[in-house]
N, CA, C and O atoms as a DFTB+ gen file, in Angstrom:
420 C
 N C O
     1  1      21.962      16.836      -5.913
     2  2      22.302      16.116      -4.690
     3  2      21.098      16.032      -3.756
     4  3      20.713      15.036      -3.145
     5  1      20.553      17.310      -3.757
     6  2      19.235      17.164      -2.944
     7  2      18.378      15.871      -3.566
     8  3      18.342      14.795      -2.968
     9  1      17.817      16.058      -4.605
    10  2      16.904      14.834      -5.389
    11  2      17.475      13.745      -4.987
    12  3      16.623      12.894      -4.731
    13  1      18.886      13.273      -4.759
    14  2      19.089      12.219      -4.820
    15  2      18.619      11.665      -3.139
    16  3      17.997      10.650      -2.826
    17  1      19.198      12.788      -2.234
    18  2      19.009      12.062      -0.623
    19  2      17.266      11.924      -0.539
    20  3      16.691      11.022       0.071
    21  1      16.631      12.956      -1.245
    22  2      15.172      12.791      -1.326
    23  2      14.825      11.316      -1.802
    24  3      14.083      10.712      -1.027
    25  1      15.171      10.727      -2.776
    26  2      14.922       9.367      -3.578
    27  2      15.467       8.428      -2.181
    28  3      14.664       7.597      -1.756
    29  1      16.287       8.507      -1.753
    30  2      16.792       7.466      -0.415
    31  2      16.100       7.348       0.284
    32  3      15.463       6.300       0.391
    33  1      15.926       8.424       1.093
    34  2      14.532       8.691       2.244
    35  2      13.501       8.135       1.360
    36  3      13.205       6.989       1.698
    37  1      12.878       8.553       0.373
    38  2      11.481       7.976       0.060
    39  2      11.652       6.601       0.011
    40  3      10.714       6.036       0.575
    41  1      12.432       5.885      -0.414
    42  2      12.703       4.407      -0.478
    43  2      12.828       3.647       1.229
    44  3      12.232       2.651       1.640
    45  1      13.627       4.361       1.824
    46  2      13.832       3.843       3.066
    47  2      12.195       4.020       4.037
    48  3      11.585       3.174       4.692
    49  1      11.943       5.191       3.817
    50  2      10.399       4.917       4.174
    51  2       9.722       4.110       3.974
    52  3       9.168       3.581       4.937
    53  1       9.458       3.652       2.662
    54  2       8.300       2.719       1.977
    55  2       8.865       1.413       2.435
    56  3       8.097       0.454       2.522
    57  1      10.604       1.225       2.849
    58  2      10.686       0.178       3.541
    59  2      10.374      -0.002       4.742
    60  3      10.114      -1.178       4.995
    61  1      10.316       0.514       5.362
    62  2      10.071       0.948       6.789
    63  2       8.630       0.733       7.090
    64  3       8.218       0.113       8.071
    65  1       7.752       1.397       5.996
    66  2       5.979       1.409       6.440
    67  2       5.741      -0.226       5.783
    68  3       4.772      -0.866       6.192
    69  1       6.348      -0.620       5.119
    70  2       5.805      -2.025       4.402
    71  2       6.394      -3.141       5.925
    72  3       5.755      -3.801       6.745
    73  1       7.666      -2.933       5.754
    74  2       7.580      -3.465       7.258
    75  2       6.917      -3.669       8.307
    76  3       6.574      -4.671       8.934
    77  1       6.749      -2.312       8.438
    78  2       5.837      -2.172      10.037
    79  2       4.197      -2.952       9.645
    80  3       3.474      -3.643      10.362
    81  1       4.009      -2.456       8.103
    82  2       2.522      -3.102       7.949
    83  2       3.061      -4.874       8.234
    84  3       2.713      -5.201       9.368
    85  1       3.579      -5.688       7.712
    86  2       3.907      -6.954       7.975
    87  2       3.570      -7.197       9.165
    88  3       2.583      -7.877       9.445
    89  1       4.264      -6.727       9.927
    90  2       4.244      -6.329      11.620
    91  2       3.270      -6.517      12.052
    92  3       2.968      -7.500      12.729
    93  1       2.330      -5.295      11.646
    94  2       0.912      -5.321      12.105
    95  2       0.131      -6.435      11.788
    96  3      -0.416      -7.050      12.703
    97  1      -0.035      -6.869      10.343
    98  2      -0.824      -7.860       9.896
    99  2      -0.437      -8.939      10.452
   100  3      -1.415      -9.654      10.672
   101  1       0.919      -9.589      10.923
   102  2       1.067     -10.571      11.645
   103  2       0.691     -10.823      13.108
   104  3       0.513     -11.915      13.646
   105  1       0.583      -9.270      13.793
   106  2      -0.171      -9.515      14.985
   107  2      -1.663      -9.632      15.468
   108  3      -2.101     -10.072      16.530
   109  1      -2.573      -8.902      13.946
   110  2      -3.896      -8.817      13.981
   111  2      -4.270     -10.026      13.563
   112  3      -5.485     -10.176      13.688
   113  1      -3.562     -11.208      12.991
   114  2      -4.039     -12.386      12.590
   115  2      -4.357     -13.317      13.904
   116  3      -4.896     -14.417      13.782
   117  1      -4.004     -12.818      15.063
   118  2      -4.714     -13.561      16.462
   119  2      -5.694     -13.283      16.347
   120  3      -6.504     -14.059      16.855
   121  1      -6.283     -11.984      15.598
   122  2      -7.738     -12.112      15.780
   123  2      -8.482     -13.802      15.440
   124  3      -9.297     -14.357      16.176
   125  1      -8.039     -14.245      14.403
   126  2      -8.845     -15.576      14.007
   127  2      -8.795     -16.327      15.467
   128  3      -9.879     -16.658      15.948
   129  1      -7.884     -16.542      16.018
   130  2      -7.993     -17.674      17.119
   131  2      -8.195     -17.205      18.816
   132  3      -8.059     -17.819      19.875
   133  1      -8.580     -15.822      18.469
   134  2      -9.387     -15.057      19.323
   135  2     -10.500     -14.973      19.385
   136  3     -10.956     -13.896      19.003
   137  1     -11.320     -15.844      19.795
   138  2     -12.774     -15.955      19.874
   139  2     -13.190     -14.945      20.850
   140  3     -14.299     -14.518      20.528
   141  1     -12.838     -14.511      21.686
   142  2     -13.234     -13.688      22.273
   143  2     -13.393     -12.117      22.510
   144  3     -14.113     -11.513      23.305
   145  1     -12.340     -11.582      21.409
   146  2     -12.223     -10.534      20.889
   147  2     -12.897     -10.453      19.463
   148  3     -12.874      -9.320      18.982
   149  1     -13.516     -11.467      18.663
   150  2     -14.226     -11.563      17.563
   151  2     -15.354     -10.624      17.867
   152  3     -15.578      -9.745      17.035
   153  1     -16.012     -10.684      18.823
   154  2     -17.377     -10.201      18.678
   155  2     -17.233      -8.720      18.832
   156  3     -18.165      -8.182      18.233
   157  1     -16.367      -7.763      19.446
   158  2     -15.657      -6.864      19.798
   159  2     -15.053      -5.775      19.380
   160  3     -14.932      -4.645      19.854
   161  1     -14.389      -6.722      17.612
   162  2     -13.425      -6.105      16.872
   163  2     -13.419      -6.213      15.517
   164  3     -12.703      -5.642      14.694
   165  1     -14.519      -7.214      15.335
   166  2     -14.309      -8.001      13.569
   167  2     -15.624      -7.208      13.303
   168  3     -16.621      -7.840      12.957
   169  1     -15.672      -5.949      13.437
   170  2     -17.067      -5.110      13.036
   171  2     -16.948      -5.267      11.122
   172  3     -18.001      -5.311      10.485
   173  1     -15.938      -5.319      10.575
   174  2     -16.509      -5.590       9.069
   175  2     -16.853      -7.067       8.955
   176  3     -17.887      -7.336       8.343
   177  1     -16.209      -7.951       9.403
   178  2     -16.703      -9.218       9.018
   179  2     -17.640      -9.368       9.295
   180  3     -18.375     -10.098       8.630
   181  1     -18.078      -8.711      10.474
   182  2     -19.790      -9.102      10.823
   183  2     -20.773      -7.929       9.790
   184  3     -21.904      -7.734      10.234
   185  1     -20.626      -7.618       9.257
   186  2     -21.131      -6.811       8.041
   187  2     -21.290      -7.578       6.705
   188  3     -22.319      -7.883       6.100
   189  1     -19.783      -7.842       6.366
   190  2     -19.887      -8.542       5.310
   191  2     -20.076      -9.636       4.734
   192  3     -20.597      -9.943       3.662
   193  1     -19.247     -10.616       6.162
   194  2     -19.855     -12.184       6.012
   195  2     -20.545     -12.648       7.058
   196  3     -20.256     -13.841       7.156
   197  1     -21.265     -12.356       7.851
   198  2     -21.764     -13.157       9.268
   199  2     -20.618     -12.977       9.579
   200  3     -19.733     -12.181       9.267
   201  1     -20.808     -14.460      10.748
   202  2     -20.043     -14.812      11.676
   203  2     -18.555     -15.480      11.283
   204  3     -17.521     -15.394      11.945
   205  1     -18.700     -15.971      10.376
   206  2     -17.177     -16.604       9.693
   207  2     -16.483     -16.144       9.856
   208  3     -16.329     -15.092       9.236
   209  1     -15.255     -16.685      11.081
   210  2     -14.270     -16.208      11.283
   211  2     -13.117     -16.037      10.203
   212  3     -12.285     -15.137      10.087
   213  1     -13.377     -17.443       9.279
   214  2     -12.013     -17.877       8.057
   215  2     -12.188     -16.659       7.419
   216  3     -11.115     -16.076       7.261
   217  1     -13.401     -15.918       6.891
   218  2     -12.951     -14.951       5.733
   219  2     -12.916     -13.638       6.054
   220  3     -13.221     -12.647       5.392
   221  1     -12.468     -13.768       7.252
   222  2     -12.768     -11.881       7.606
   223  2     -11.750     -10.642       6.386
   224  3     -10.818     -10.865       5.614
   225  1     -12.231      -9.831       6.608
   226  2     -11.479      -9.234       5.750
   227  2     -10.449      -8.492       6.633
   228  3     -10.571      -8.198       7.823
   229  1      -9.235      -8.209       5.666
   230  2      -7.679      -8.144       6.207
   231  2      -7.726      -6.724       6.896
   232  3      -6.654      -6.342       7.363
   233  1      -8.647      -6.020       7.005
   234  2      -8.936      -4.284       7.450
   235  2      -8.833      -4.892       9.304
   236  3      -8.149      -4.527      10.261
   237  1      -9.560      -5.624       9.173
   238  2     -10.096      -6.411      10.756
   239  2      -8.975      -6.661      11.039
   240  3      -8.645      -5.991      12.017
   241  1      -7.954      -7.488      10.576
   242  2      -6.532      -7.385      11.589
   243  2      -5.862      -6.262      11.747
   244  3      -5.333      -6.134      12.851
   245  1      -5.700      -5.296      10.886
   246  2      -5.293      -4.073      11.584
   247  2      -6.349      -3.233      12.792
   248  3      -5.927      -2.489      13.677
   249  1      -7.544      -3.526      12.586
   250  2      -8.328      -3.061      13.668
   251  2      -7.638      -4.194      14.806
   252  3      -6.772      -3.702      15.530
   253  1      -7.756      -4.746      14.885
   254  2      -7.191      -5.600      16.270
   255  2      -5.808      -5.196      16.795
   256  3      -5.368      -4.898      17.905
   257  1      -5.195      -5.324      15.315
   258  2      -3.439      -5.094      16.122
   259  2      -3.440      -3.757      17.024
   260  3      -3.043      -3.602      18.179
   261  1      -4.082      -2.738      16.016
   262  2      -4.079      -1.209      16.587
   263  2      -4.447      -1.036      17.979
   264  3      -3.844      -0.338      18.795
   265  1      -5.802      -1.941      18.241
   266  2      -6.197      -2.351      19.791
   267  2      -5.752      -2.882      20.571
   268  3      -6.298      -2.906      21.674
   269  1      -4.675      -3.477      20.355
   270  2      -4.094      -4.247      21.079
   271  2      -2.408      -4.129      21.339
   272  3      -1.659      -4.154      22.315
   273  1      -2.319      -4.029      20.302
   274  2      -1.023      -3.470      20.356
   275  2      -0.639      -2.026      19.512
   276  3      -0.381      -1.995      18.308
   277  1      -0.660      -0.930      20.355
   278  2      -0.870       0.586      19.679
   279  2       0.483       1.042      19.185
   280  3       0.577       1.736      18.173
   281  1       1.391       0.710      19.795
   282  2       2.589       1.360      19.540
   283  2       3.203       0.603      18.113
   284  3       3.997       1.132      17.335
   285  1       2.829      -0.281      18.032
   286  2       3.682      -0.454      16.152
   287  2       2.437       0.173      15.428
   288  3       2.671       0.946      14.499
   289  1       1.330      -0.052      15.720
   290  2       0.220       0.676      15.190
   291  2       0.748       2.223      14.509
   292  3       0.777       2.740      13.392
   293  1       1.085       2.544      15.729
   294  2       0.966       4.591      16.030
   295  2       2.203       4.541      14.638
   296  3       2.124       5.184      13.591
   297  1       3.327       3.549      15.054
   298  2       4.657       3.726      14.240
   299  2       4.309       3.182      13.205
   300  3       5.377       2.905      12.660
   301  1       3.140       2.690      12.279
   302  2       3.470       2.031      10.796
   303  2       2.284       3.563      10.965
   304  3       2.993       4.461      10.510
   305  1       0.987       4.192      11.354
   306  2       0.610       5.546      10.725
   307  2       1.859       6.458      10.751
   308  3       1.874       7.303       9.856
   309  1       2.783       6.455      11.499
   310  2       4.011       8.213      11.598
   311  2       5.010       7.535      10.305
   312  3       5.749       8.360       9.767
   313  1       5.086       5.947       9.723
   314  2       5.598       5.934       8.572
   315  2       5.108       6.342       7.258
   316  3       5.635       6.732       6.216
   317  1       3.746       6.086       7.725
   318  2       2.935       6.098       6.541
   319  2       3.250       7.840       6.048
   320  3       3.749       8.040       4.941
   321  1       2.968       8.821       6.811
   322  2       2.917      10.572       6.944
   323  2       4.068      10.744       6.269
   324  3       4.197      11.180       5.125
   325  1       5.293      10.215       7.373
   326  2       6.585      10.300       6.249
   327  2       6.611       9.589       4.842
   328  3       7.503      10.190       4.244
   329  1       6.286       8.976       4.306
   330  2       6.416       8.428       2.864
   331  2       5.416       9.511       2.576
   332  3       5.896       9.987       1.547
   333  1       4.495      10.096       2.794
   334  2       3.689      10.750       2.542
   335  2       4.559      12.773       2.149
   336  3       4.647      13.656       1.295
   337  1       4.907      12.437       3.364
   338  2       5.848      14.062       3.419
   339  2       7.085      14.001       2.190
   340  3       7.508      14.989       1.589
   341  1       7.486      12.747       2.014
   342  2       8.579      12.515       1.510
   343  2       8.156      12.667      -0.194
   344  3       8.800      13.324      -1.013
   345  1       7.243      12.091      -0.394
   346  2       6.911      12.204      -1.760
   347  2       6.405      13.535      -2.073
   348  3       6.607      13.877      -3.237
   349  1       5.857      14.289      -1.401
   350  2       4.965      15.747      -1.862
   351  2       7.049      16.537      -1.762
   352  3       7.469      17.130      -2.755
   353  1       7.782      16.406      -0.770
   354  2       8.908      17.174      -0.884
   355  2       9.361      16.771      -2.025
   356  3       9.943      17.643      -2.671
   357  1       9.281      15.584      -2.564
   358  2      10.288      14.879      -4.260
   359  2       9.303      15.584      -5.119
   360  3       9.728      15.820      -6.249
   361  1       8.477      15.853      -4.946
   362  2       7.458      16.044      -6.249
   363  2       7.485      17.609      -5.833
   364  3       6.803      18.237      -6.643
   365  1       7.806      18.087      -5.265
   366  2       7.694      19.707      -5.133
   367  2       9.216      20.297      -5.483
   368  3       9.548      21.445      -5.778
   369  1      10.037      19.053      -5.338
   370  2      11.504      19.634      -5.756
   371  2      11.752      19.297      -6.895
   372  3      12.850      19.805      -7.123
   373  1      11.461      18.810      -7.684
   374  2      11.377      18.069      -9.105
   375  2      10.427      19.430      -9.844
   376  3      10.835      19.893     -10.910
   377  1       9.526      19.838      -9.378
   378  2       8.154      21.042      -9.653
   379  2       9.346      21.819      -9.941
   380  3       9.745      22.132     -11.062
   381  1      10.080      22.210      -8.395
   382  2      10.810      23.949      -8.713
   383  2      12.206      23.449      -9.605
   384  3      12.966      24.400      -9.419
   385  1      12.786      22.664     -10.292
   386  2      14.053      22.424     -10.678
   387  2      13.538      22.578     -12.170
   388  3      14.361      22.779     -13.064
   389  1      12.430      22.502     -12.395
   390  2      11.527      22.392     -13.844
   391  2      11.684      24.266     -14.432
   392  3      12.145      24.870     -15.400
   393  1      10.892      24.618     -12.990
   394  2      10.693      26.115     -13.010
   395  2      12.029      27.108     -13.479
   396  3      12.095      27.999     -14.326
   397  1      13.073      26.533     -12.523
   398  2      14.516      27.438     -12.507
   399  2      14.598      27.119     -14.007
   400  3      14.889      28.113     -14.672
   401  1      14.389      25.811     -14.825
   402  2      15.236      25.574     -15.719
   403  2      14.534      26.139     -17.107
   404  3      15.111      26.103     -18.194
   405  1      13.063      26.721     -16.885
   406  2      12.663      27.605     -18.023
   407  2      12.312      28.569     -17.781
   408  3      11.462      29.189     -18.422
   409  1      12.828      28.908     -16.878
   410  2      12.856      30.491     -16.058
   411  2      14.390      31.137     -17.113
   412  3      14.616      32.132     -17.802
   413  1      14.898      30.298     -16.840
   414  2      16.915      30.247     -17.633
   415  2      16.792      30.237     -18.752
   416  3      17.622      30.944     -19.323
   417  1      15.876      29.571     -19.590
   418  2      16.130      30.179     -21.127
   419  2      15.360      31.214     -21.790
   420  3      15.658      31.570     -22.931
C-alpha cells in the first residue's frame, strides 16, 4: 500500500513540475519581444549566437521568467525537489522490501 501512494505522488509531481515548466517557458518567451531586457538576460545567446534574438537558446527563457516572475519560478524548483524526494523515497522503499524479502528465506 505504501509503494502504491508512493507511485501517485511521484506521478502527480512530475505532473505538477512539467506544468509549472510550461508555465515558465511560456512566460520567458517575452524575452524575444523584449528588446530591452535582451541585453540584460540572454547571457547564453550572446555567447552562443551573437545578437540573434530568433535562436536563443530555451535556458534564456527560464533565466527571464525566474527574473521576472520568481514565484512560479521558486514553485516549478520546490516541484522539481519533490519529484526528486519522491523518487529516492520509491527507490529506497522498493531497496528495503527486497531486503525483508531475502532476509525471510
Amino acid at each position: 500500500m505504501k509503494g502504491i501512494f508512493l507511485v501517485v505522488q511521484l506521478g502527480f509531481s512530475i505532473m505538477v513540475f512539467l506544468f509549472l515548466a510550461a508555465v515558465n517557458w511560456y512566460q520567458g518567451s517575452e524575452l524575444v519581444s523584449d528588446r530591452f531586457d535582451w541585453n540584460y538576460t540572454a547571457k547564453l545567446s550572446k555567447l552562443l549566437n551573437g545578437i540573434d534574438a530568433v535562436s536563443s537558446p530555451q535556458l534564456d527563457f527560464f533565466i527571464y521568467s525566474a527574473k521576472h516572475y520568481p514565484v512560479m519560478s521558486a514553485l516549478m524548483i520546490i516541484s522539481f525537489l519533490y519529484v526528486l524526494a519522491a523518487l529516492f523515497l520509491l527507490i529506497y522503499s522498493v531497496k528495503c522490501n527486497k531486503q525483508e524479502i531475502h532476509l525471510d528465506c
